[in-house]
FITOR-465674 format. One record per residue (C-alpha): residue number from 1; residue in one letter; y, z, x. Coordinates in steps of 0.2 Angstrom, whole numbers, plus 5000, padded with zeros to 4 digits. Layout:
REC / NUM / A / Y / Z / X
...
END
This chain:
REC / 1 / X / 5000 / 5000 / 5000
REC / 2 / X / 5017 / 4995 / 5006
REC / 3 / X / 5033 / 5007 / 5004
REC / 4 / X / 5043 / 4995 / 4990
REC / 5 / X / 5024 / 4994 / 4981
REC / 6 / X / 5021 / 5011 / 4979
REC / 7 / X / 5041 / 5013 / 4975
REC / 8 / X / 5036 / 5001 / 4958
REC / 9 / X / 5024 / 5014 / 4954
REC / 10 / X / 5033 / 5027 / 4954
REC / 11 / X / 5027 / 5035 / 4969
REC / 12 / X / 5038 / 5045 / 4981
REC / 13 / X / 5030 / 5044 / 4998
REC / 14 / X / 5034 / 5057 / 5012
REC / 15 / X / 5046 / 5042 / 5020
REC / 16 / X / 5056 / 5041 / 5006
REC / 17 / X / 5056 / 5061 / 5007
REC / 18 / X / 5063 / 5061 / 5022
REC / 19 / X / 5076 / 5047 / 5023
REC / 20 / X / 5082 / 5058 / 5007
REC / 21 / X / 5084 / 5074 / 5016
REC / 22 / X / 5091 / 5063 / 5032
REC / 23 / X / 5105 / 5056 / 5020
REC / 24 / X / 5107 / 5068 / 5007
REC / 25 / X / 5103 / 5058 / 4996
REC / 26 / X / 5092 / 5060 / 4980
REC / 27 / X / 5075 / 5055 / 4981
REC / 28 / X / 5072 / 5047 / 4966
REC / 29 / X / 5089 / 5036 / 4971
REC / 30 / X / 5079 / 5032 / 4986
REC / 31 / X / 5062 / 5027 / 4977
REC / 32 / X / 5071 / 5017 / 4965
REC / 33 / X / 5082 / 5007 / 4978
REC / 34 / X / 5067 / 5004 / 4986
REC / 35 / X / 5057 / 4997 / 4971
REC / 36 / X / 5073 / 4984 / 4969
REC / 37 / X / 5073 / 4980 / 4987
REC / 38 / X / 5092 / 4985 / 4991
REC / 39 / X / 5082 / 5000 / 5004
REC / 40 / X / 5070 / 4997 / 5016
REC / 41 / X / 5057 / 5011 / 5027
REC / 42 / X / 5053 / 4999 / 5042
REC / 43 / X / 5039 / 5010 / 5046
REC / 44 / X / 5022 / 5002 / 5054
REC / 45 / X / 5008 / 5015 / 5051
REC / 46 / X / 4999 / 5007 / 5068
REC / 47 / X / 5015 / 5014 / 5077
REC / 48 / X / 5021 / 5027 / 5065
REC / 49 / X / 5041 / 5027 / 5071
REC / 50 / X / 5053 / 5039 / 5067
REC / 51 / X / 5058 / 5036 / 5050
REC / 52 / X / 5075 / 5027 / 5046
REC / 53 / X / 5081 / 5020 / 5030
REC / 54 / X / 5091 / 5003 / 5028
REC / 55 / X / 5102 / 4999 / 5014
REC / 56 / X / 5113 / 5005 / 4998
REC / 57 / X / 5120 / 5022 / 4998
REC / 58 / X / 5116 / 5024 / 5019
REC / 59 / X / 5124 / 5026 / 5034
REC / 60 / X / 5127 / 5013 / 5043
REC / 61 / X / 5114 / 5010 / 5056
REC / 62 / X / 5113 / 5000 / 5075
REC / 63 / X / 5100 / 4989 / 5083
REC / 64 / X / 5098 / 4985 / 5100
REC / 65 / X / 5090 / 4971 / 5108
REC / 66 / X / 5082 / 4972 / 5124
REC / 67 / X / 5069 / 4959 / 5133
REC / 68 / X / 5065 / 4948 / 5148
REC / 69 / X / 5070 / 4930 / 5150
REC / 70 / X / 5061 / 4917 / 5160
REC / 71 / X / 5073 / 4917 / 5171
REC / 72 / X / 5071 / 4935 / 5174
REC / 73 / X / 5058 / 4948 / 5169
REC / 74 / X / 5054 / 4967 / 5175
REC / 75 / X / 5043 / 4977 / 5166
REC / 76 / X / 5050 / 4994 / 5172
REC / 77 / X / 5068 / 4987 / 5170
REC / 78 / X / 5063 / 4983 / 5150
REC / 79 / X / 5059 / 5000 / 5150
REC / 80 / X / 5072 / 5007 / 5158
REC / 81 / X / 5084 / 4997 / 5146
REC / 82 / X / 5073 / 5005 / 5130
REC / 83 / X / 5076 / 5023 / 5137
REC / 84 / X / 5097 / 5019 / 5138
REC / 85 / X / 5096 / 5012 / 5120
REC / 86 / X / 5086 / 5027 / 5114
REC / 87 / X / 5099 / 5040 / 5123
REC / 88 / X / 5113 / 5031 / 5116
REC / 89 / X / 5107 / 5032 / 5100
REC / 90 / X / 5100 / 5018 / 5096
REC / 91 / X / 5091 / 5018 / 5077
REC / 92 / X / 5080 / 5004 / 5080
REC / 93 / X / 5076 / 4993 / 5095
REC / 94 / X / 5071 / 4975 / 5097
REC / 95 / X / 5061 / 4966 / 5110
REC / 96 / X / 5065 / 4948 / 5112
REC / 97 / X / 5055 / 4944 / 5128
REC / 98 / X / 5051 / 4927 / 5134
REC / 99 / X / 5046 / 4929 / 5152
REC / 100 / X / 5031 / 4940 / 5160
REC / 101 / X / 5017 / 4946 / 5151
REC / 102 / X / 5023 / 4946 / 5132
REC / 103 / X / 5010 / 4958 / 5126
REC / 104 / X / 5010 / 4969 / 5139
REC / 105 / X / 5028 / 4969 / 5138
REC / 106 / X / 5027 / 4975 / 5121
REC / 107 / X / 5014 / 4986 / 5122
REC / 108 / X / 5021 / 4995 / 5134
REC / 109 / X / 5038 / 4998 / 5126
REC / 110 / X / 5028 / 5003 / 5111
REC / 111 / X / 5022 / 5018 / 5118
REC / 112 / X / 5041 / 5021 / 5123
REC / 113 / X / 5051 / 5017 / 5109
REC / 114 / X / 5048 / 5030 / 5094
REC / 115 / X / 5059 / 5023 / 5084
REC / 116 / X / 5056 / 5007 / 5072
REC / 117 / X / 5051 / 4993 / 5084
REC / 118 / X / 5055 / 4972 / 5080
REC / 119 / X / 5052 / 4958 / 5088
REC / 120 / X / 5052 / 4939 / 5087
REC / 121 / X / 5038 / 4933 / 5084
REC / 122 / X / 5038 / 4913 / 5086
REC / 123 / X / 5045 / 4917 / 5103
REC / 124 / X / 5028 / 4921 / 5109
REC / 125 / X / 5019 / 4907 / 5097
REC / 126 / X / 5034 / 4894 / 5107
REC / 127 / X / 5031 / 4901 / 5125
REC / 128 / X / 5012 / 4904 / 5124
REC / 129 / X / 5014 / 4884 / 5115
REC / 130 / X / 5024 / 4880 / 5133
REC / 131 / X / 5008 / 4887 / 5141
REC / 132 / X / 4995 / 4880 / 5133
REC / 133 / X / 5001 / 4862 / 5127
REC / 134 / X / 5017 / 4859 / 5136
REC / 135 / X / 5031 / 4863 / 5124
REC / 136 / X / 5036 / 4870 / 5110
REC / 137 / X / 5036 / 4857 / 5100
REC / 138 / X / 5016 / 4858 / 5101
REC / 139 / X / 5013 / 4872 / 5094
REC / 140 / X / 5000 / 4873 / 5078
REC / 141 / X / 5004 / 4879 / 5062
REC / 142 / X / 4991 / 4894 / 5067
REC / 143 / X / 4999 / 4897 / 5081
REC / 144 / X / 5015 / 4905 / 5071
REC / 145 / X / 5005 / 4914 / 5057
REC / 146 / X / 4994 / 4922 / 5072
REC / 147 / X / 5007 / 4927 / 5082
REC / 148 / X / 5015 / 4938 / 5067
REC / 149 / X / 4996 / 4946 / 5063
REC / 150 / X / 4995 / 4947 / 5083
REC / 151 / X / 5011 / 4958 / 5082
REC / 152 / X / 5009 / 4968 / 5067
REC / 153 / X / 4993 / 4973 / 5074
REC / 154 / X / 5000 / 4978 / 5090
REC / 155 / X / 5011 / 4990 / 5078
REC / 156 / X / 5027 / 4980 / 5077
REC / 157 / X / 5036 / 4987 / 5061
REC / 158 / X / 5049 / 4973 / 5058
REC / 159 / X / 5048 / 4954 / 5062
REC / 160 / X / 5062 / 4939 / 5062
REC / 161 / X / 5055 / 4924 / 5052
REC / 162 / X / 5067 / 4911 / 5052
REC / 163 / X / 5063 / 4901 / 5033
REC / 164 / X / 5077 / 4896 / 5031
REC / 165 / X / 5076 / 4883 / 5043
REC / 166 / X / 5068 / 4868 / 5031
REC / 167 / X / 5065 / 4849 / 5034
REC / 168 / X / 5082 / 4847 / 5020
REC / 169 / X / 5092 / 4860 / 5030
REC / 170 / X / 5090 / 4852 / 5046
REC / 171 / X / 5092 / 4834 / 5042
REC / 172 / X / 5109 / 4840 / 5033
REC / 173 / X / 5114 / 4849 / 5049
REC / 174 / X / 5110 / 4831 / 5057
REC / 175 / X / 5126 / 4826 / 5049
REC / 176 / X / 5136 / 4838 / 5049
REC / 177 / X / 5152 / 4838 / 5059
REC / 178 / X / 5145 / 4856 / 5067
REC / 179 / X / 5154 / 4863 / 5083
REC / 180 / X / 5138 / 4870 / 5088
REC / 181 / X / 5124 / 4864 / 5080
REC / 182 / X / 5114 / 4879 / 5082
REC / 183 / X / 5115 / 4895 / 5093
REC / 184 / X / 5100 / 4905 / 5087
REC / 185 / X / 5086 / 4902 / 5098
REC / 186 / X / 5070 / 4904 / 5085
REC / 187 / X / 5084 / 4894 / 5073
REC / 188 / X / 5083 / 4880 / 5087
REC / 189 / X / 5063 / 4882 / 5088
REC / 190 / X / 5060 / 4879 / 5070
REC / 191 / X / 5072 / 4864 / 5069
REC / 192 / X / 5064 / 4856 / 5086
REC / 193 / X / 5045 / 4857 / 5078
REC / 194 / X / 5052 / 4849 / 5060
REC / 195 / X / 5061 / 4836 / 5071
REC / 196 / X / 5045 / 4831 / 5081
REC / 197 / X / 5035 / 4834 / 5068
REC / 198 / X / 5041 / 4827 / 5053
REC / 199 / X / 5035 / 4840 / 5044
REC / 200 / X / 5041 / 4854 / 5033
REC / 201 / X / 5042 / 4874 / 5042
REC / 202 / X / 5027 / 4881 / 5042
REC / 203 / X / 5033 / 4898 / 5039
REC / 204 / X / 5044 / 4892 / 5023
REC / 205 / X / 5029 / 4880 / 5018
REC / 206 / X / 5019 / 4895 / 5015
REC / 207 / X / 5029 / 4908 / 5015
REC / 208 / X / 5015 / 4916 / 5004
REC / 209 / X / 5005 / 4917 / 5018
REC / 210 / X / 5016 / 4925 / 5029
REC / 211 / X / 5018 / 4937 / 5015
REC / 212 / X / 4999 / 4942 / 5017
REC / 213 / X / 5000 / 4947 / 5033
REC / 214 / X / 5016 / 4956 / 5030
REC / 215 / X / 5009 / 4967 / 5016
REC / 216 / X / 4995 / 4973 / 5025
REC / 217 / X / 5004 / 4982 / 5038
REC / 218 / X / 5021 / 4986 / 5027
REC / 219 / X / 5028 / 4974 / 5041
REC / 220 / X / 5044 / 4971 / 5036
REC / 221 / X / 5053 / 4955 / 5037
REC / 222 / X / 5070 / 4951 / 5042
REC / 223 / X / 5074 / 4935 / 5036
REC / 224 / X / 5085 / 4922 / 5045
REC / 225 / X / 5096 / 4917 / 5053
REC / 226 / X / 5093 / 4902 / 5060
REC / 227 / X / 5108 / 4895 / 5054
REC / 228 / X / 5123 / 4910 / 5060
REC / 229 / X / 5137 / 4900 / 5065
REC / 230 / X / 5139 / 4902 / 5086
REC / 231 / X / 5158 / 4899 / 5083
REC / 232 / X / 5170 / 4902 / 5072
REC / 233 / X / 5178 / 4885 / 5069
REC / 234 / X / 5158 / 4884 / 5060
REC / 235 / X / 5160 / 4900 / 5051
REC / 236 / X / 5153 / 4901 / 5034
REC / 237 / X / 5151 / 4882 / 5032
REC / 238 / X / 5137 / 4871 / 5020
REC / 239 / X / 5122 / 4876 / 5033
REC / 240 / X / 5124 / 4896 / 5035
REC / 241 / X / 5126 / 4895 / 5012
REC / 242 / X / 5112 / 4884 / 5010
REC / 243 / X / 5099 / 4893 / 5022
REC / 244 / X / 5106 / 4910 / 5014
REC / 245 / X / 5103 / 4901 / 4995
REC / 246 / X / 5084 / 4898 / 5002
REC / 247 / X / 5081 / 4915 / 5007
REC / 248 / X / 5086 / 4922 / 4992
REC / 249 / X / 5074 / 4915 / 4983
REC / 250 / X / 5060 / 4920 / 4994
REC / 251 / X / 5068 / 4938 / 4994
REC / 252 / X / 5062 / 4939 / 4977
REC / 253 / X / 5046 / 4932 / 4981
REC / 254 / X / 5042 / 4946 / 4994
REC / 255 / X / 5047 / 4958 / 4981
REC / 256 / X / 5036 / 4952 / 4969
REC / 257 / X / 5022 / 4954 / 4983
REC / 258 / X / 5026 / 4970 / 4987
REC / 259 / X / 5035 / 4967 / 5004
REC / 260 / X / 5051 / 4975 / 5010
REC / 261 / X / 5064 / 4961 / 5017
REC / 262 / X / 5081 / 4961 / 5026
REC / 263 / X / 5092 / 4946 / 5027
REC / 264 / X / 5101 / 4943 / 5043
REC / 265 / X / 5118 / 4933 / 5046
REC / 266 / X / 5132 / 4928 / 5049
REC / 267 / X / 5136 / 4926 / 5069
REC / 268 / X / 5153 / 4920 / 5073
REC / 269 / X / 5167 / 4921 / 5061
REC / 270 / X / 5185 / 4929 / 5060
REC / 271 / X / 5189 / 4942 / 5050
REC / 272 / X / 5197 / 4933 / 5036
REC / 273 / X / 5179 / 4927 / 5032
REC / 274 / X / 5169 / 4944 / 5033
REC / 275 / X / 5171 / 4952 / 5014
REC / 276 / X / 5167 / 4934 / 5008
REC / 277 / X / 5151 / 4931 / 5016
REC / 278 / X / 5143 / 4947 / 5015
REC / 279 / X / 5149 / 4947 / 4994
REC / 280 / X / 5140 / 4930 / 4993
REC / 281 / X / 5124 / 4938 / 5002
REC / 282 / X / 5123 / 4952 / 4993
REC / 283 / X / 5124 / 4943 / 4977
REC / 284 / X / 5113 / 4928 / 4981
REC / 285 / X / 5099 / 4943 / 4988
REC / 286 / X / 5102 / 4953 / 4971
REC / 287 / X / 5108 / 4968 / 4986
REC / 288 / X / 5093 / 4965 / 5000
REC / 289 / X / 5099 / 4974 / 5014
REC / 290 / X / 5110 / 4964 / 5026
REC / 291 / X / 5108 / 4964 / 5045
REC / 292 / X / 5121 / 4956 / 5054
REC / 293 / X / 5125 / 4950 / 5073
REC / 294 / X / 5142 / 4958 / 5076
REC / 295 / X / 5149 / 4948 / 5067
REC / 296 / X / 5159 / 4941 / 5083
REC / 297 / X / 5177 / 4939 / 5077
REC / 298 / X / 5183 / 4928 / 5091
REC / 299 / X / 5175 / 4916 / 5103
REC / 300 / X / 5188 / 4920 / 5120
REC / 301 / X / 5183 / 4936 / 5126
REC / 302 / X / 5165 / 4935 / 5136
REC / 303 / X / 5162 / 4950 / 5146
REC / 304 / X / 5172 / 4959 / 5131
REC / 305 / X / 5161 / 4953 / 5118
REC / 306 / X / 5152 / 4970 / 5113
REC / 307 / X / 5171 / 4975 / 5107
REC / 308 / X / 5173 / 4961 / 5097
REC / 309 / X / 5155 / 4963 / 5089
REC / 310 / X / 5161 / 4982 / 5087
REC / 311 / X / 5178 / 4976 / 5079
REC / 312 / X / 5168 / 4964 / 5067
REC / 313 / X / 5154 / 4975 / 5062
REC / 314 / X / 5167 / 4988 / 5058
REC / 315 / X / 5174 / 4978 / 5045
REC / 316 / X / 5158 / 4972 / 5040
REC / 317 / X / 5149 / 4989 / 5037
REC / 318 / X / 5163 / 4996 / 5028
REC / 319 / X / 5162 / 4978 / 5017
REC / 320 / X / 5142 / 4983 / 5015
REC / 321 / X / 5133 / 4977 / 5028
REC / 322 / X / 5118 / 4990 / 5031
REC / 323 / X / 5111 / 4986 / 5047
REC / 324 / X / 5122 / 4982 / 5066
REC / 325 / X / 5113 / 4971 / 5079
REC / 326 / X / 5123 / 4977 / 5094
REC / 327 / X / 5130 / 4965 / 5107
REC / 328 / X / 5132 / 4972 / 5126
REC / 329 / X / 5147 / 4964 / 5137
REC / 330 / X / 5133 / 4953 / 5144
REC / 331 / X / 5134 / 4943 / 5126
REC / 332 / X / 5133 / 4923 / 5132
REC / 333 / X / 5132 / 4927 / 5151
REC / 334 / X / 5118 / 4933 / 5158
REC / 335 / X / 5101 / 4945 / 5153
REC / 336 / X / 5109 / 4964 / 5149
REC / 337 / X / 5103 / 4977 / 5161
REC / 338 / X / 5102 / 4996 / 5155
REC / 339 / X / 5122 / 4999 / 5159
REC / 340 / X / 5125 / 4984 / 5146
REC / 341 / X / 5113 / 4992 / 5134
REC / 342 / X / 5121 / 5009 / 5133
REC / 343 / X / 5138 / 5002 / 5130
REC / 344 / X / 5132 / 4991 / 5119
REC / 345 / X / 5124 / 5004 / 5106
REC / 346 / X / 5139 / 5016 / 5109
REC / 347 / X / 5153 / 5002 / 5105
REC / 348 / X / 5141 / 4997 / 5088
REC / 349 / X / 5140 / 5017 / 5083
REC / 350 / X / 5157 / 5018 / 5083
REC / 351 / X / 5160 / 5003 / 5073
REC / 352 / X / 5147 / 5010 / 5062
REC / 353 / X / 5153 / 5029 / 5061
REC / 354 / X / 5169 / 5018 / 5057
REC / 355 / X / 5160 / 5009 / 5043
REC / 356 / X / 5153 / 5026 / 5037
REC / 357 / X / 5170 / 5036 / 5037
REC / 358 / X / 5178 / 5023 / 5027
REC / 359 / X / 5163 / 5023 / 5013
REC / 360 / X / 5166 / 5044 / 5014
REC / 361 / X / 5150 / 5047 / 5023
REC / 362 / X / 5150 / 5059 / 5040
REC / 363 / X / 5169 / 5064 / 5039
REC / 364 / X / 5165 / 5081 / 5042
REC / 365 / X / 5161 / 5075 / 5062
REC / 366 / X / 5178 / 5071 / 5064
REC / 367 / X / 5185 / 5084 / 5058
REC / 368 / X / 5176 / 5095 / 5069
REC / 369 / X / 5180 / 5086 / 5085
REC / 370 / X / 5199 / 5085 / 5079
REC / 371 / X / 5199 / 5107 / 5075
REC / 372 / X / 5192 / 5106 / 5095
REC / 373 / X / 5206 / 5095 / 5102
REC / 374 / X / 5218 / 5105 / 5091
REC / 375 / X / 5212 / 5120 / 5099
REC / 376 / X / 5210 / 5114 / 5117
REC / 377 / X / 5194 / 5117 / 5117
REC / 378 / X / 5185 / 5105 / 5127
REC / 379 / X / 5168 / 5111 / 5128
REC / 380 / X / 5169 / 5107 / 5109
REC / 381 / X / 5175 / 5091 / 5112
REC / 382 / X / 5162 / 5084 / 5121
REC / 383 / X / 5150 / 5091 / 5111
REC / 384 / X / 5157 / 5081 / 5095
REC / 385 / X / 5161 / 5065 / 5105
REC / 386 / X / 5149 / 5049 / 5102
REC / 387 / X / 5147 / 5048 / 5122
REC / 388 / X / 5150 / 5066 / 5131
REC / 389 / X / 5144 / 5059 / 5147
REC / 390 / X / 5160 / 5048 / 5146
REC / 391 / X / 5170 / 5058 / 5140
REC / 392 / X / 5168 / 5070 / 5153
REC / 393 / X / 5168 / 5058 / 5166
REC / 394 / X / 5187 / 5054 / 5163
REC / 395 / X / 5191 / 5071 / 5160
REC / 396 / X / 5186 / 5076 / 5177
REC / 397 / X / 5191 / 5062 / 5186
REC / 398 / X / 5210 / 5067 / 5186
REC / 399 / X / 5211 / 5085 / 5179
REC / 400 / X / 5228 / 5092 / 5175
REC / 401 / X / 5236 / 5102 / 5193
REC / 402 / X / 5244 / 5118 / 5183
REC / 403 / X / 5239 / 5120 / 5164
REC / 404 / X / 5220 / 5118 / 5164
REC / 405 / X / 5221 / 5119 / 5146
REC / 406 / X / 5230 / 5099 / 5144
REC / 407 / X / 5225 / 5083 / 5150
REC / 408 / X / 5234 / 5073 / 5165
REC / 409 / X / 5243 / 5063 / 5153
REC / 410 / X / 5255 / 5076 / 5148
REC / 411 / X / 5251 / 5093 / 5157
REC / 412 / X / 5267 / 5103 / 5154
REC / 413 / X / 5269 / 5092 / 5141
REC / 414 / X / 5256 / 5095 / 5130
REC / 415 / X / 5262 / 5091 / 5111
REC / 416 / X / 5249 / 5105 / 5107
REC / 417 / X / 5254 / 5118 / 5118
REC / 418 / X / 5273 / 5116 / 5114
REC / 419 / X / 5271 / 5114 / 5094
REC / 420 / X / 5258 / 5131 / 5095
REC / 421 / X / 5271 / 5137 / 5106
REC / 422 / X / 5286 / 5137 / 5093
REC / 423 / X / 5275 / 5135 / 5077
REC / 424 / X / 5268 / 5156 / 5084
REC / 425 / X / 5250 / 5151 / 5085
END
């Protein structure tokens, strides 16, 4: 039994118990959310993760990506990278390898990452296709369906299945005056195998199918985004709407089978264009939740991109987007290393505890950081700061010469001190 199938019985497993009691909210909100498909529990019963909700009424929550390139892979570096996502605060981790051993890769960070674990699975079918036949093109019909029951087996909680790349959408994209064509890789898999082909995608073909292996290890899918625009001159254009339109009619297919969905988006776009999209999506998915890329509000700022990400995802979570995938300062450059992970996930928290504030949720941990600096209390302070190791860092690095209660910046000077000063505190 999956989570949203037992939700349509009425059932309230101990998931939903405890993403309740993690959110204050009541259970029987949670079931019921659940049993429409606007929540999802990606939980794997093979790995058994930490439990973490997704969707209407929760907090905001953060994704990071981490995996190897064939330009460049490390297993203990992987790992390394998984453990700085985790102690940043990461709530869910993806592995998005494509060089070394991909199943010991994954294996391996399975037994490291305790919370809920995704991957991409035609990236293994497309490299192993590489492999075995010479490009990825080749690849068998098989080969994609086994790799996601390879996966789920393995203990892989969530899964990427690009269906809404289809023979129409990419013959359209063939005439359309796109910037970029297209920037997501398993996006650019898909469209590649139709291309050579001549034949519809597999995974849309017989979604059904998919849907079978899904169900029997609660596997939950993510579905897109093949399409995301990888600029915003091609931001929410006639590609992104039609493959959203497609996916939200097999959202209510995997509903009625008893499988919990996401649907991901939108890429690059300005912010003019964020309340829009994710209004469209949430109405075209009848409130599936949203998992989002950023979204990266300008295209001229690589090596700064994980603020622009933190800018858009801001605005986004407050306009209901549920779910962050995080971008490091690596973002179009080169393969993140640990340091580009932690910042990554710090720069997407706070866009999310952004998000969160505005929607009234978690106020409470502002407050209480802001009664610290008020009261000059810096222990306090970095105990309430989303990145004490950081905080601290810049606080000793040039500490004040004379009144050891203020900062360098003002010393003598302290607004605080005067104000409590005159004011009698």
């Amino acid at each position: 039994m999956t989570q949203i199938s037992e939700a349509k019985l009425g059932k309230i497993t101990e998931q939903m118990k405890e993403v309740a009691k993690k959110e204050d909210v009541d259970v029987e909100v949670i079931r019921r959310r659940i049993a429409e498909g606007r929540i999802v529990i990606p939980c794997n019963e093979i790995h058994s993760p930490k439990v973490l909700g997704i969707g209407k009424g929760l907090r905001v929550k953060v994704n990071a990506n981490i995996g190897t390139s064939m330009e460049h892979f490390d297993l203990d570096e992987e790992i390394r990278k998984a453990k700085a996502a985790l102690d940043a605060g990461a709530h869910a981790i993806m592995d998005l390898s494509t060089g070394g051993d991909l199943d010991e890769i994954r294996e391996n960070l399975l037994k490291v990452v305790d919370v809920p674990f995704g991957t991409v699975p035609i990236y293994q079918a497309g490299i192993n296709a590489i492999r075995k036949y010479g490009a990825i093109v080749d690849m068998t019909e098989d080969d994609m369906f086994n790799a996601f029951e390879h996966q789920a087996k393995q203990g892989v909680d969530f899964a990427v299945a690009h269906v809404g790349v289809t023979k129409e959408s990419v013959e359209r994209l063939r005439r359309q005056k796109r910037l970029i064509p297209i920037v997501s890789r398993g996006g650019a898999f898909h469209a590649a195998w139709i291309i050579h082909n001549e034949k519809e995608n597999p995974l849309y073909k017989n979604f059904e199918y998919l849907l079978e292996i899904a169900r029997e290890y609660d596997l939950t899918l993510s579905l897109g985004d093949g399409m995301r625009s990888g600029a915003i001159y091609d931001s929410n254009d006639r590609a992104k709407f039609q493959e959203l339109l497609v996916i939200g009619e097999l959202v209510e297919k995997a509903r009625e089978k008893g499988v919990q969905t996401m649907v991901e988006g939108p890429g690059h776009m300005p912010l003019n264009h964020i309340e829009s999209n994710i209004q469209i999506m949430k109405t075209v998915t009848k409130g599936a939740p949203y998992f989002v890329l950023g979204p990266l509000v300008t295209d001229i700022a690589p090596g700064y991109d994980h603020f622009v990400a933190g800018i858009g995802g801001a605005l986004a979570g407050y306009y209901g987007t549920d779910f962050l995938c995080y971008v490091t300062p690596a973002e179009h450059l080169c393969l993140p290393d640990e340091h580009d992970v932690r910042e990554g996930v710090i720069v997407s928290l706070i866009a999310a505890h952004a998000a969160n504030v505005a929607r009234g949720i978690d106020k409470d941990l502002d407050y209480k950081l802001s009664k610290a600096r008020e009261e000059l209390n810096w222990k306090k302070m970095f105990e309430f700061a989303i990145d004490p190791e950081k905080a601290r860092e810049h606080r000793n690095k040039r500490l004040p010469k004379e009144d050891k209660k203020a900062c360098s910046m003002c010393g003598k000077l302290c607004a605080i001190e005067i104000v409590r000063k005159y004011f009698g505190k």
